[in-house]
C-alpha positions in Angstrom: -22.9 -56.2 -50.4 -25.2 -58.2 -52.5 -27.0 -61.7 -51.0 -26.4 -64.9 -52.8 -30.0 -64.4 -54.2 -29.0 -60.9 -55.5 -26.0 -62.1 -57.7 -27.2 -66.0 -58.8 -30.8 -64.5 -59.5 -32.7 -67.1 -58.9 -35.7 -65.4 -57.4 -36.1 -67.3 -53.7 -35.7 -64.4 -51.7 -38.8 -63.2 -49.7 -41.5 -61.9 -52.1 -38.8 -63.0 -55.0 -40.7 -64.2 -58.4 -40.2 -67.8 -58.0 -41.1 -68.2 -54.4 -44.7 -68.9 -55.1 -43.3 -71.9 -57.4 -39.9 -73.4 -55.5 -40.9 -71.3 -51.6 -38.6 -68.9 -50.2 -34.7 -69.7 -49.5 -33.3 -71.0 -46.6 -30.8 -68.4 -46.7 -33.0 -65.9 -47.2 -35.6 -66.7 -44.2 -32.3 -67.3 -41.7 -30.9 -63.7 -43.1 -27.7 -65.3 -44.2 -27.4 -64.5 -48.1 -23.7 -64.4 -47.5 -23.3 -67.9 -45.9 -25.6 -70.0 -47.9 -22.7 -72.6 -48.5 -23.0 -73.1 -44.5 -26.7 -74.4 -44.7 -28.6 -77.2 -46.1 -31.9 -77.0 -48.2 -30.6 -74.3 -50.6 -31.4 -74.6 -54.3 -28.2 -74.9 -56.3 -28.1 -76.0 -59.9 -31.7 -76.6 -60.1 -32.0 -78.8 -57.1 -32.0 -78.9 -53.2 -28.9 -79.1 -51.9 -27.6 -81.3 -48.8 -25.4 -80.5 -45.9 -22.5 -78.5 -46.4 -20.5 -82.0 -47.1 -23.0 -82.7 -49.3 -23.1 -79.9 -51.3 -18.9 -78.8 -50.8 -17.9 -79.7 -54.7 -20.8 -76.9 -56.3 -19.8 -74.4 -53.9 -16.0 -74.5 -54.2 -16.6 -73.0 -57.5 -19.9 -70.8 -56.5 -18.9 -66.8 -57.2 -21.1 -66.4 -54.0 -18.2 -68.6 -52.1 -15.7 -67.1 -53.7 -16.5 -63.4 -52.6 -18.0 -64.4 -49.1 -16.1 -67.8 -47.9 -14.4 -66.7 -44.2 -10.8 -68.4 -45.4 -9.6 -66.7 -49.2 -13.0 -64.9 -49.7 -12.1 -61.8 -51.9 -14.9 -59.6 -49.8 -14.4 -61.5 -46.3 -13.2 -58.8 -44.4 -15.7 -56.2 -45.4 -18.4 -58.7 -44.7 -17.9 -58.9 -41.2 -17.9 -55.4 -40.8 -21.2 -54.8 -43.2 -23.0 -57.4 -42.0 -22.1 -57.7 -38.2 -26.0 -59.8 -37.5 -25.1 -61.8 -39.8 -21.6 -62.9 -39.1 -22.6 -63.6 -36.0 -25.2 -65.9 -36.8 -22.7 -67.7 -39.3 -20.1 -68.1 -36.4 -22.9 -69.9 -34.1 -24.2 -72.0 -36.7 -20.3 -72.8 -37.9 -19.5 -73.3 -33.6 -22.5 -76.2 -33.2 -21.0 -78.8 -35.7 
């Protein structure tokens, strides 16, 4: 299953070609390239994004949320069953707010 970094190619993912510019993702240094909606500090339209209140009208539209959200995602179940480390860390970051 491709990572958010993988299908919006923007090049943030460790040793990706814009990391010496911009530095590497958030999502991709906390392994969740499938959750990225769930953090702050990614870059989304060209800027860093907030909080996921602050950032909830780009993502609603995102193809990354739209495959991966937990709710209607189109690949949600296969997610949690490809990416088990990963689901869990999105369930404990999703459990502390």
């Amino acid at each position: 299953m491709k990572n958010c970094w993988e299908i919006k190619q923007c090049g943030r993912e460790a040793g990706g070609a814009k990391v010496a510019e911009l530095g590497e993702c958030i999502a991709s240094r906390q392994q969740l390239g499938h959750s990225c909606w769930a953090i702050a500090g990614t870059l989304c339209g060209g800027e860093v994004q907030g909080d996921i209140k602050d950032k909830q009208g780009n993502c609603l539209t995102c193809e990354v949320y739209e495959l991966y959200n937990r709710m209607t995602g189109t690949a949600r179940h296969e997610l949690a069953a490809a990416c088990p480390e990963e689901e869990a860390l999105y369930c404990a970051l999703i459990r502390h707010r």
